[in-house]
Every structure is written in C-alpha cells, then in structure tokens.
C-alpha positions in Angstrom: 0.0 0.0 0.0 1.5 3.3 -0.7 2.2 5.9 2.2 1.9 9.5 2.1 4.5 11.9 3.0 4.8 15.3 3.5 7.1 18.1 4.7 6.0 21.7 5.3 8.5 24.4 5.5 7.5 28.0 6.4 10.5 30.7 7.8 12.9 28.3 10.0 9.8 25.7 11.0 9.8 22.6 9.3 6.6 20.4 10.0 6.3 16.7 9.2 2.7 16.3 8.3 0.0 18.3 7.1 -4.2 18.3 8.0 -5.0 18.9 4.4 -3.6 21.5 2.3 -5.1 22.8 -0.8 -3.0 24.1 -4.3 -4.4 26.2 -7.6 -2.2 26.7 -10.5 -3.0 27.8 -14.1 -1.3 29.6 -16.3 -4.3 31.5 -16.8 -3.8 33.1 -13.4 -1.0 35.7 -12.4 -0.2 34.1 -9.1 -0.4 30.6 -7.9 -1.8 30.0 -4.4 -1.8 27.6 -1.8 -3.8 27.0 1.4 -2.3 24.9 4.4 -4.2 23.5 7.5 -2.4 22.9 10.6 -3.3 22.2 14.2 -3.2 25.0 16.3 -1.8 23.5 19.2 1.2 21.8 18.1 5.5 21.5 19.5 7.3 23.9 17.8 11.0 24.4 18.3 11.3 22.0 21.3 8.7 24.1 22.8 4.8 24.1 23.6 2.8 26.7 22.1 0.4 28.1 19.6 1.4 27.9 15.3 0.0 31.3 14.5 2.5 32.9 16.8 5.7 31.4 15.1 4.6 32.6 11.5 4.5 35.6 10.2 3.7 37.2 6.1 6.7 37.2 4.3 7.9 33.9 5.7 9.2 31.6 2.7 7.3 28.8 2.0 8.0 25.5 0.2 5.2 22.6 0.6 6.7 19.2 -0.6 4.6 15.6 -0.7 4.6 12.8 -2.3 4.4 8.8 -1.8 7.3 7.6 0.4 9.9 7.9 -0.2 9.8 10.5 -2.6 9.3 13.9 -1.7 8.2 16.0 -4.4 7.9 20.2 -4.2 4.6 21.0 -5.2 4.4 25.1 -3.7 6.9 27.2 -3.4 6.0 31.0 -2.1 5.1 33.1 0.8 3.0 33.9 3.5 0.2 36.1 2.7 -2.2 35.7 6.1 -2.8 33.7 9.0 -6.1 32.8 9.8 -5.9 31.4 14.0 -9.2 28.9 13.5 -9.0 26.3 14.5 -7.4 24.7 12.6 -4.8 27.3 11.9 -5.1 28.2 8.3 -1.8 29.6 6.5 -2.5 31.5 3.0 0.0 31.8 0.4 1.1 33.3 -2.9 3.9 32.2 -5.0 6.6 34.4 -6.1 4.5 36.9 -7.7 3.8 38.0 -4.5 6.8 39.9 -4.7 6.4 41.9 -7.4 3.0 43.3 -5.5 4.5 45.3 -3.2 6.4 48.0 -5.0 5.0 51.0 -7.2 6.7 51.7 -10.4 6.8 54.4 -12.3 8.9 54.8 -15.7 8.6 55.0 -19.4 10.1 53.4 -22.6 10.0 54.7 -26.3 11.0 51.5 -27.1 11.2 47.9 -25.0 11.4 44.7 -25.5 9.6 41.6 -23.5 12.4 40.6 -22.3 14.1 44.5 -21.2 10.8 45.2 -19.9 10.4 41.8 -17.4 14.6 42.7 -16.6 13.6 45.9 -15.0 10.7 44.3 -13.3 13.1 41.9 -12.0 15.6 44.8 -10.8 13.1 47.2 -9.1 11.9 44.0 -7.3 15.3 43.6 -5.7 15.0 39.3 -5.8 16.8 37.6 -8.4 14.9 34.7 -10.7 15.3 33.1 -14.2 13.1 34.6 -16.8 12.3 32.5 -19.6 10.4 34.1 -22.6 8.5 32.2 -25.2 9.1 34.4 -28.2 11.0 37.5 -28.6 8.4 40.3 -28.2 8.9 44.2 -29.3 6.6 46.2 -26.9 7.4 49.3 -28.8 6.0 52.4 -26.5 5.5 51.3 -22.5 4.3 53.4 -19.9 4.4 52.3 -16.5 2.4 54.6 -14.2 2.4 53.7 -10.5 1.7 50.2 -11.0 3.2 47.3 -9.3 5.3 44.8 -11.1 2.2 42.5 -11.0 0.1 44.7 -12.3 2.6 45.4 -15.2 2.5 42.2 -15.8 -1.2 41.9 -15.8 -1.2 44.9 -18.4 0.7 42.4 -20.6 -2.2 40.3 -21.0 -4.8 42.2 -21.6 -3.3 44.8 -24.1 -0.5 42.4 -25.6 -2.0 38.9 -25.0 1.1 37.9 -23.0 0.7 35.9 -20.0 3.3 36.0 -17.1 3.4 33.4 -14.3 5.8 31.5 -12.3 7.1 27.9 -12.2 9.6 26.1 -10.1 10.8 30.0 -9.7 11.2 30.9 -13.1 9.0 33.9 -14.5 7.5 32.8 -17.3 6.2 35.3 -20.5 4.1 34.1 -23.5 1.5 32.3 -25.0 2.0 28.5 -23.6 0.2 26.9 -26.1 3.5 27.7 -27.8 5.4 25.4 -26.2 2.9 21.9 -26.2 5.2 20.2 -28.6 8.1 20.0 -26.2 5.6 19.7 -23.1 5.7 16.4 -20.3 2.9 14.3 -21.5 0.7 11.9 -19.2 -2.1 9.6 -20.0 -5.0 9.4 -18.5 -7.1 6.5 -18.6 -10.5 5.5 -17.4 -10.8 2.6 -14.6 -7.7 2.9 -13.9 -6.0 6.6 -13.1 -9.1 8.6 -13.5 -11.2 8.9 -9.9 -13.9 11.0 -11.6 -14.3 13.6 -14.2 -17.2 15.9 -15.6 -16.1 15.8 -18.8 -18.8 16.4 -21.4 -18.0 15.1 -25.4 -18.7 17.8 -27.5 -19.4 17.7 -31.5 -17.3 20.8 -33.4 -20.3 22.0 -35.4 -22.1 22.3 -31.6 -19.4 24.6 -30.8 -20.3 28.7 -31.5 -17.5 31.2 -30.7 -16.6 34.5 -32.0 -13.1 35.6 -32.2 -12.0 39.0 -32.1 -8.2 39.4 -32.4 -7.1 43.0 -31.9 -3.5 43.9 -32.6 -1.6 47.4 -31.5 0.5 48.6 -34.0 2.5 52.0 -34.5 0.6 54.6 -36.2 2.1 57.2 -38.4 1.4 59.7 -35.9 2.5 59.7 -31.9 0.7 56.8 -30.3 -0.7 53.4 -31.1 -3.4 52.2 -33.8 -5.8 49.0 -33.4 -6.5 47.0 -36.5 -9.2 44.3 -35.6 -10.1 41.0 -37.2 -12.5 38.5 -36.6 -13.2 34.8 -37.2 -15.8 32.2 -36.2 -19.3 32.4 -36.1 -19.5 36.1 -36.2 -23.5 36.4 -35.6 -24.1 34.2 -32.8 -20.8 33.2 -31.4 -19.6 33.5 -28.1 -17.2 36.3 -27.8 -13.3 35.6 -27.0 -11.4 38.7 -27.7 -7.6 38.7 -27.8 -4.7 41.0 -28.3 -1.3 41.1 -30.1 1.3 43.2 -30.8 2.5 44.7 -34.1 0.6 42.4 -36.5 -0.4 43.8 -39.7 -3.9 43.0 -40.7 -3.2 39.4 -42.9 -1.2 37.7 -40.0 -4.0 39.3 -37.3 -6.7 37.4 -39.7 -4.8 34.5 -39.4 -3.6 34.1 -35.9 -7.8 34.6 -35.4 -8.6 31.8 -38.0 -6.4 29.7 -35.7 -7.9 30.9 -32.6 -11.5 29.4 -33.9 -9.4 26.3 -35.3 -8.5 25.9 -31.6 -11.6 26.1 -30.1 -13.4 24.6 -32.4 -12.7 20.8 -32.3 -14.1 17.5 -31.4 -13.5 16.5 -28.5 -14.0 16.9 -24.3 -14.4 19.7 -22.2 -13.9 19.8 -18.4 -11.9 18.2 -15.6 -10.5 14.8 -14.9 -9.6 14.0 -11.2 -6.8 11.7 -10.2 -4.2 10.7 -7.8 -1.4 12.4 -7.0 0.5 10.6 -9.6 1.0 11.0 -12.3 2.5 14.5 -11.7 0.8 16.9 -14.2 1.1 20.2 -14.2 -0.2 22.7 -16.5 1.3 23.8 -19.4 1.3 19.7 -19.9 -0.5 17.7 -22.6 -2.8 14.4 -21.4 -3.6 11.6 -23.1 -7.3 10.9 -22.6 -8.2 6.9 -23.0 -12.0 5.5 -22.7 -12.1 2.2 -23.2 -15.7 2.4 -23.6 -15.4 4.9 -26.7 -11.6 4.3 -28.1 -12.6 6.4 -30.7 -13.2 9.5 -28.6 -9.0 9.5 -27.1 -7.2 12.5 -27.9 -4.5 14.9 -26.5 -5.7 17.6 -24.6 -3.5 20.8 -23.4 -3.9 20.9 -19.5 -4.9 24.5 -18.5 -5.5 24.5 -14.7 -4.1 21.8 -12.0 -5.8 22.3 -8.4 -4.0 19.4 -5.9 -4.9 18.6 -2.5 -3.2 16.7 -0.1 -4.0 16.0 3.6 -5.7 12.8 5.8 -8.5 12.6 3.3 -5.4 11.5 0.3 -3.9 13.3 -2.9 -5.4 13.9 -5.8 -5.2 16.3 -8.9 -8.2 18.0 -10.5 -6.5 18.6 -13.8 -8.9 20.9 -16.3 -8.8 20.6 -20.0 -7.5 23.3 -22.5 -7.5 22.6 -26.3 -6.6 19.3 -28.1 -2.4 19.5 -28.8 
C-alpha cells in the first residue's frame, strides 16, 4: 500500500505532516496559491505553544509531498495571512507576491519583453530566471504607479502575454507555444481517472466568436488598433484577444487559428486523479475511454488544483484545447 509523506517548510519551521492542504495553479492566473491547514496547538521548536505565533507574512514557503519515499515540491511562495481557526489556516502566494509590493513608475519609447520583465526583475530587488516564449517588441511602454504585477497583468490584456511562475522561473508568452516539447501523461479511465465531468462535444455544436485586436504604431505619436474576426461572427460566443504589431493578414490569421483551436471534437472539463502522475499545467494528457476508443485524444492541460492532507492526494486537472 502506498504511504503518504509530506514536509512543510515556512521561515525556520519545518513540519512533518500536514491536516489537508489545498494548491491552484494555471497559467491562466497571475499568481499561484496555496492553502495549508495545521493544528493549532502543536510542538514547535522544542517548545509548547500556539502555530500562528511562530509565523508571520513574508515567511518563505516551500510545501513538498509525495508517496514515500519521494518527496516532491509542489508550492513554493510566501505567507500572505494567517487565519488562527482552528485549525490554523496559512495562506500563500507564490513568487509573484513579490512583485505586488512596490510602485513603479517609468517610461520606454521602445522595449522589448524581455528588457521590460529585466527591470521588473531589478526594481523587485530578488533575483529569478526569466524564460520568454518568443521575442516580443513592446514598442511604447508606460508604466504609471503600478506594481510589477500589475505590469504584468497589463501584458495580458493589451499584448496577450501571460506572465506566471514555475519552479521559480518567471514565465512570459503564449503556452500553447510550447505543447510540442511539453511532459505528457495519460490518463485512462478505470484505472488513473477517480472521476471527471467531462462532457464530449461535436465541433459543429461549438459557436464562438473571435476577435483578435493587434496594437501597431501609427504614423502619428501613439498606437493604432486594426481588428479581425473569425468564427461564427453572428451568434458566437465572444473571445477577444490582443497582439502586438501584426499587420492585418497575420491578425486574420492568428484569429482563423484561434476558432481552429476552439473549435474541435473533442471533451471539455476536468479529470480527477491521484497524486501521480505528476501533471502540471502547461502539460498535454492523453485521454483513454475504453468504452469509446474512438473518442481518445490529446488535450493541453490549463489549470491543476492538488490537494493533499488525511482525506489522500489527488489532482483535478482541467482541460485546454486538443495538442
């Protein structure tokens, strides 16, 4: 039978065991969180006392589990808030906490992704990898009092770029960009699926709009907007994204393969599972139903929420596109 482990390790404490403890990531999401519950009445540091006391926000926080032996980091971050209870509830953000505490102010007449996430980096004052998928001219950038967070949130909704952190790295880009290199995992019914809600759907049942908008340099000082749109124009359902310095003919067609993407055969939903295998997302499953072979197919995995605790492990993976 396999036996849990786990190991909890917030400012100098490190704690053995966990009551439950519960994880969101997505790349959909600036910041990854994670929600620990601990008894409030436990020996800490040779000593009797109460947990809420001994941590405090800002503490570091790395949350590792896994099947003995292996322990496997699943959260790394900070402490955001302490809720006493009982039981004592810890709250924590990943690193993008700490780009949330700092106003910036500064302007470019001309940055790149990467210059542009290298000055976030600096006026942070931490030090991480950043890994960008796809150079990225940003042209004009005006930064007015805004966090590094909420830079980075600018960057999706005016560029389409989304930001977020993995095993520490900052990430910048589209991820569906990188599925051909991605960890893949199958999933199978009656035998690493628990449960799913997964509904089959038929592509001509699918109706979506898309409206792709890209910034571009005008002539004059300041930016332009061309616009294109694909899909079922009349009665679709609305998805708008943005780029940066398309012309018009490659705008039409990164839409055309916005509707191609959405637009598919195939299931929609979540799958839950055990704690193995370890998918994460930004990772591409393997979906198998032996009842309806017909119906397997690659899916891009969007969203991973993990739980761990007395009550087991298990991953509620949610599906993206097919990959």
């Amino acid at each position: 039978m396999l036996r849990l482990v786990s190991k909890i390790t917030i400012g100098t404490l490190v704690i053995p065991f966990v009551h439950a403890l519960d994880i969101d990531s997505s790349w959909q999401t600036l910041t990854d969180t994670c929600t620990i519950k601990l008894p409030r009445n436990i020996r800490l540091l040779n000593r009797a006392g109460q947990l809420p006391d001994a941590i405090k926000v800002g503490d570091r926080v790395v949350v590792q589990y896994g099947y003995a032996p292996a322990l496997r980091t699943e959260f790394t971050g900070y402490v955001v808030g302490v809720k006493e209870g009982p039981p004592c509830e810890i709250q924590c953000e990943d690193e993008m906490w700490l780009l949330k505490r700092k106003p910036l102010t500064h302007s470019w007449g001309q940055v790149s992704l990467q210059q542009l996430l290298e000055y976030v980096r600096t006026q942070s004052g931490h030090a991480f990898e950043i890994q960008t998928l796809g150079a990225t001219d940003l042209g004009k950038f005006v930064a007015n009092k805004a966090t590094g967070a909420q830079i980075l949130d600018s960057l999706r909704k005016d560029y389409g770029i989304r930001c977020f952190f993995r095993g520490g790295v900052l990430i910048a880009g589209d991820p569906y960009q990188a599925l051909t290199g991605a960890p893949r995992h199958q999933l199978a019914f009656r035998r690493n699926v628990i449960s799913s809600d997964l509904q089959y759907v038929r592509e001509q049942d699918v109706r979506v709009k898309i409206r792709a908008i890209s910034h571009v340099q005008g002539r004059k000082k300041g930016r332009k907007r061309l616009v294109a749109e694909a899909g079922d124009k009349l009665d679709g359902e609305l998805r708008t994204y943005n780029y940066m310095g398309l012309d018009q003919a490659q705008l039409q067609a990164r839409a055309d393969a916005e509707a191609k993407r959405l637009r598919f055969d195939g299931y929609r939903g979540t799958v839950t599972t055990f704690g193995e295998p370890l998918v994460e997302h930004g990772h591409v499953v393997t979906i198998l139903d032996p009842d309806y072979p017909a119906r397997s197919g690659d899916y891009a995995v969007d969203k991973v929420t993990k739980s761990f605790g007395v009550g087991g492990s298990r991953r509620v993976i949610t599906l993206g596109p097919k990959a």
